[in-house]
C-alpha positions, 0 to 999 in steps of 0.5 A: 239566423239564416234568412229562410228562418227569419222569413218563416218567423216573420210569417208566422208572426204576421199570421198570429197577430191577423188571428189576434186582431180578427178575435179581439175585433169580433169581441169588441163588436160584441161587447158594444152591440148592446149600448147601440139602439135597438132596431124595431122590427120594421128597421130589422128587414130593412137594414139587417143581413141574414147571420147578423147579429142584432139587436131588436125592440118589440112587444111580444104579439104571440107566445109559441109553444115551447119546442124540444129537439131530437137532443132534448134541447129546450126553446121558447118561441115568441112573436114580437110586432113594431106594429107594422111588422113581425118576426119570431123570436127562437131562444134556448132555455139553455141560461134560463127561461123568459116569462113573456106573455103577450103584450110585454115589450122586449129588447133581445139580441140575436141572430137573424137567420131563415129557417125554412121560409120563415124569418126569426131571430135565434139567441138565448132566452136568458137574453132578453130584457123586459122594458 
């Protein structure tokens, strides 16, 4: 084989095995998240970087009118508390719905984000468990 192909074959294998790397190694991340300690909420704005994915803990304060999109996507809204903080809780109905009511404790993972000026974390609703 002549050099210029070895060169381009090696390339390309290096660029399959970083892609490779880069799947698995958000796969494991994801697949483990769910065994750490979930964070209070207080913890949440303390620690946590807008886009994260996280893992949170509280009890649900406010339960928001459901929401429907432009596209007739379906969400739930929900208010959770530490007792020193809160934060909304965005969930698409698309897996299934959650029956919070105020009061209930939660554990959900999902990601942090702003929208507008308001903090919330936004995941499925089939997502969260009721302690």
């Amino acid at each position: 084989m002549e050099p210029r192909r070895q060169w381009i074959l090696v390339i390309a294998i290096v660029v399959i095995l970083d892609f490779a790397a880069l799947g698995f190694s958000s796969f494991t991340a994801m697949s483990v998240s769910t065994e750490q300690k979930p964070l209070a909420v207080s913890e949440l704005f303390r620690t946590a970087l807008l886009g994260e994915e996280v893992f949170i803990k509280g009890s649900v304060t406010e339960v928001l009118p459901e929401y429907t999109s432009e596209k007739g996507f379906n969400y739930q809204q929900f208010v959770i508390s530490d007792g020193d903080q809160s934060i909304k809780i965005f969930c698409s109905e698309k897996y299934g719905k959650a029956e919070a009511k105020a009061g209930d404790d939660i554990i959900f993972e999902g990601t942090f984000q702003k929208y507008q000026s308001t903090f919330e974390i936004y995941g499925f609703c089939s997502e969260i468990k009721f302690l």
